[in-house]
N, C-alpha and C positions, 0 to 999 in steps of 0.2 A: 540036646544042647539048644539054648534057647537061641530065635532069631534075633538080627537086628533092632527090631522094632520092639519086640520085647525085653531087651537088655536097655533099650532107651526108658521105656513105659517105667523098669523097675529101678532102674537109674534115679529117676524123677520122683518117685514116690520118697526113696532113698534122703533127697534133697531137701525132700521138703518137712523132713524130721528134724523139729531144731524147736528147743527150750524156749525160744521164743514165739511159739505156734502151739505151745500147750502141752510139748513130751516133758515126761524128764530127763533129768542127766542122764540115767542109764543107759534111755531107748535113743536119747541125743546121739550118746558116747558110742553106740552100739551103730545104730544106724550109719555114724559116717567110718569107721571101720570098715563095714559092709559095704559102702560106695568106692571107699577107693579101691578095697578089692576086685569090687566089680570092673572100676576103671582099665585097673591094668590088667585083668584077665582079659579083657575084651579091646583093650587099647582106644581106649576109651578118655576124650578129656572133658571136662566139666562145662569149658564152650559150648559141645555138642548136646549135652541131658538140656540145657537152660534155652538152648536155639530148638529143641523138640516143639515147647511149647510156648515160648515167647517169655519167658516168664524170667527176667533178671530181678524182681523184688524178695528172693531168700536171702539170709544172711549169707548163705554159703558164696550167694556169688556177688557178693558185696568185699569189701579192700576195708581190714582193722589191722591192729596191730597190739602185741601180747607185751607187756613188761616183765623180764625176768633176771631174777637178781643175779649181780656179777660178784663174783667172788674174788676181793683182790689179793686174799694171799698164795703163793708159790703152791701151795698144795692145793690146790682149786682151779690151777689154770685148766686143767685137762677140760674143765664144764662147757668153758664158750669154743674150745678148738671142736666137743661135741656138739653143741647146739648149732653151730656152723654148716656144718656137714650135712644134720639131718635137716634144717631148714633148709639149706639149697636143694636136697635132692626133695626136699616135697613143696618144690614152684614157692619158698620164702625167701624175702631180704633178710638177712640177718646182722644189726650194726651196731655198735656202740654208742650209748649216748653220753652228755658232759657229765648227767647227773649219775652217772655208776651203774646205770641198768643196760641189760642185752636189751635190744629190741625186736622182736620179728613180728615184719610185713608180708601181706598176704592173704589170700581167700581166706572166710574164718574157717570154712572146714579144715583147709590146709595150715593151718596158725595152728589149729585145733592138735589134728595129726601130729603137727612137729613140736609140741610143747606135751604129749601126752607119750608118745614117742620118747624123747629128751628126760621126762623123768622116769621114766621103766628103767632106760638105759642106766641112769646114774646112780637107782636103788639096785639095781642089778651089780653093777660095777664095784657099786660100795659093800655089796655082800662077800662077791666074789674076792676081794682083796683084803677082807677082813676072813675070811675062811682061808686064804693061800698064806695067811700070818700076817698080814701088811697093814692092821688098823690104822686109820686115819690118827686117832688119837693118840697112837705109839710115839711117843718122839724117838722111840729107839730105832721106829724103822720108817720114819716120817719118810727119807730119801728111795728108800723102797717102793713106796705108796706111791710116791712121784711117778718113776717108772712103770710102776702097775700099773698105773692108771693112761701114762702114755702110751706104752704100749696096745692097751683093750684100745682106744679111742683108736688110735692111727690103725689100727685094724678094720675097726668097726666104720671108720672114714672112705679106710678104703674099698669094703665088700659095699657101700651103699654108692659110692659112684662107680664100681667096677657091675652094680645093679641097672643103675641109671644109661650106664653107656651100652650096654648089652639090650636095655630097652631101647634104647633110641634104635641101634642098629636092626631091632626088631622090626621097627617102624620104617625105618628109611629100606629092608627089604620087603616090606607089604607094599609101599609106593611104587618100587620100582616093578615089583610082579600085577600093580595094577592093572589100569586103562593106558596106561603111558601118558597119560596129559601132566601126572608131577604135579597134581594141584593138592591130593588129598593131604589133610593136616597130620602130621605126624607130630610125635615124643618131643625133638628135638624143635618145634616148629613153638610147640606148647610152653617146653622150656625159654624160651625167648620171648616169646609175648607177655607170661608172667613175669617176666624180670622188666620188663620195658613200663608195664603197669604199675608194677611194685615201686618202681623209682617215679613212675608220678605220684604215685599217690603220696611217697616221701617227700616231697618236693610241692605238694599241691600244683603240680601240673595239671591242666586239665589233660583225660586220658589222650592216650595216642600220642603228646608232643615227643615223650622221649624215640619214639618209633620215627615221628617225622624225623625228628635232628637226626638220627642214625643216616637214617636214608638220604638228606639233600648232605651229612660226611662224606656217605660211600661216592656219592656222585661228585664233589670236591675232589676226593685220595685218585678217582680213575682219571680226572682228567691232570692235576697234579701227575699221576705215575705215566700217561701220557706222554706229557712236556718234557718231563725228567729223561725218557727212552729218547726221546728226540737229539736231547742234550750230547746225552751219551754216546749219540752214531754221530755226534758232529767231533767227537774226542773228549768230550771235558769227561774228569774222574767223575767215578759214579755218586760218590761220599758228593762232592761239591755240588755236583749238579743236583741231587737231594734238597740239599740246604737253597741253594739258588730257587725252585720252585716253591721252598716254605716260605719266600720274601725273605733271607737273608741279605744282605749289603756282604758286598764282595769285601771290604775289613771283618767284617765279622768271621767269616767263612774261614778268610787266610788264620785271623787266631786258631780257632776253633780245631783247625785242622793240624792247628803246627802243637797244642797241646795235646790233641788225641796222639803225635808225634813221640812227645815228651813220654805221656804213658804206656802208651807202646814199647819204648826202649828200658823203661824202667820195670814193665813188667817180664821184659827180655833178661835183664837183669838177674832180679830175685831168680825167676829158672834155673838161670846156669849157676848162680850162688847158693842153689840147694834149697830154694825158698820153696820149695814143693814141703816141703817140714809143714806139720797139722799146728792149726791154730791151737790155744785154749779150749776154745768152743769146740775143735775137733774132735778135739784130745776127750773132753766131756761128753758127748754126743756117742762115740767110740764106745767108753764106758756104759754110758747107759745103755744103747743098741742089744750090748753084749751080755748083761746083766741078766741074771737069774731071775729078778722081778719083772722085769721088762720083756722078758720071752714067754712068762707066766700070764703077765695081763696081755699079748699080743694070743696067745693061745684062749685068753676067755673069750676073747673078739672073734675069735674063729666062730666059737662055739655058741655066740648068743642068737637068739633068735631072732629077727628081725619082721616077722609076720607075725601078724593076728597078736598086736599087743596091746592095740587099745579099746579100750572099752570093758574094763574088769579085771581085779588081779587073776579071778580063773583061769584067765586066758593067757596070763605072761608065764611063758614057762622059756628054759632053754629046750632047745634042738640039737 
C-alpha cells in the first residue's frame, strides 16, 4: 500500500494531466478518473495534492462552469433532478439559468466528473427503459417512460448521497481516532468549502466572502438565541420573544401570532373533518410509487454502476 507521501506525489502528477498542458482527451478523461479514485480511496481532497506543491495554476484547481441543455418537456424532467444529485455529490453548484440551460459550478475536474458522470447515466437509463419496453419515442408508453425514468434517478439520487454521507462519516471517524486536536480536514469540511467557493464564484465574490458572511451570521443567530433564552426565563412565549429579537414591533408580532392562531384552528379543523383524504398530487404520486415502471426503473438504479465510468465507453459497464 502506497505511503502518504506517495499518494500525494501521484495525486499531483494525476493533476496536472489536462488538455491544456498538451494530453489528449483520453489521457485528460482518464487521468482525472484516476484522481478521484485516488481521492476517495485515500480520503484525499484536491486542497491537499495543490498545498503539496504550491501549485494552484492547473485548471483543475481553477472555478469554470459547464452549460448543459435543459430539457423543457415532461418527459425530460428526470435529466436536471439527475444532474442535481451527481453535481452536488462531486463538490458542484448546480442552477438554472433565464436563458433555459443547467449550469454547473465547480473545479473543472469536478465539472468534468459530473457532466461525464451525467451523460453515462442518461445513455444508460435511456437504454435500460427502452429494453424494459418503455421507448421515449412510444407515445403509447410515453407515461411509463416517465416513471422509469423517476424511478432509476430517485434511486440513483439516492445510492450517491447515501455514498457521500457514509463518506463523510468515514472521515469524521478518522478525526475523531486521530490526535484529538479536531483540526484534520475531513469529507464533510470539504463539502462546505466547495459550496462556499462555488457561490463566489457565482456571484463574482472575491473568494472567501461567502465563508465570511456565514460566519459573522452564526455569530449574529448565537447572540440573537442568547437574548431570546433570556426572554424566555423572564416568561414571554417563546414564538414572540423569537420575533422580538429579529426586530419585530410589538403590532407586528401580536398579528402575526393571532394568524398563526387562525391556522392553527383551521388546520384543526380539516382533521377532524376527514381532511387527512390524499390530495390529487397524492393520489398521483400513489400511482406512480406503485407502478410497474417505476419499480422497474428504481431496480435499474439499484443495479448501475456508479464507479469507473468515466473516461471510455470500455469502462461504463453495469455491476
Amino acid at each position: 500500500m502506497m505511503n502518504h507521501d506517495r499518494v500525494l506525489e501521484l495525486a499531483s502528477k494525476l493533476l496536472h494531466v489536462q488538455e491544456s498542458r498538451g494530453a489528449s482527451e483520453a489521457e485528460a478523461s482518464f487521468a482525472s478518473e484516476r484522481l478521484q479514485q485516488l481521492l476517495q480511496e485515500h480520503n484525499l481532497t484536491l486542497s491537499e495534492v495543490e498545498a503539496r506543491d504550491g501549485d494552484t495554476s492547473t485548471p483543475a484547481a481553477k472555478r469554470t462552469k459547464e452549460e448543459i441543455k435543459r430539457y423543457s418537456s415532461k418527459s425530460q424532467a428526470w435529466r436536471e433532478t439527475l444532474l442535481r444529485a451527481v453535481a452536488e455529490c462531486n463538490f458542484c453548484l448546480p442552477y438554472s439559468s433565464l436563458g433555459g440551460l443547467l449550469i454547473v459550478i465547480g473545479r473543472e475536474i469536478n465539472v468534468t466528473i459530473t457532466k461525464q458522470t451525467y451523460e453515462y447515466l442518461c445513455a444508460t437509463f435511456l437504454r435500460l427503459a427502452r429494453d424494459a419496453g418503455y421507448p421515449l419515442w412510444s407515445k403509447e408508453h410515453r407515461q411509463n417512460f416517465i416513471y422509469f425514468m423517476d424511478g432509476a434517478v430517485s434511486r440513483v439520487s439516492q445510492r450517491l448521497m447515501e455514498r457521500r454521507r457514509q463518506a463523510e462519516l468515514d472521515g469524521l471517524k478518522q478525526r475523531q481516532a486521530g490526535d484529538g486536536s479536531g483540526t484534520a480536514l475531513i469529507l464533510s469540511d470539504v463539502y462546505g468549502s466547495e459550496a462556499d467557493l462555488n457561490n463566489d464564484f457565482l456571484n463574482n465574490y472575491p473568494a472567501g466572502t461567502t465563508a465570511a458572511r456565514r460566519r459573522e451570521a452564526q455569530v449574529t443567530n448565537a447572540r440573537r438565541e442568547e437574548e431570546r433564552q433570556r426572554l424566555v426565563s423572564e416568561g414571554v412565549d417563546s414564538t414572540v420573544a423569537w420575533y422580538k429579537v429579529h426586530g419585530y414591533s410589538d403590532e407586528r408580532i401580536a398579528a402575526i401570532v393571532a394568524d398563526d392562531k387562525k391556522r392553527q384552528r383551521r388546520r384543526e379543523s380539516r382533521h377532524n373533518h376527514g381532511a387527512h383524504n390524499w390530495s390529487r398530487s397524492d393520489q398521483a404520486h400513489y400511482r406512480k410509487i406503485n407502478s410497474r415502471a417505476y419499480k422497474s426503473g428504481s431496480e435499474a438504479g439499484s443495479s448501475v454502476g456508479l464507479d469507473d465510468q468515466v473516461g471510455g465507453d470500455d469502462r461504463r459497464r453495469l455491476t
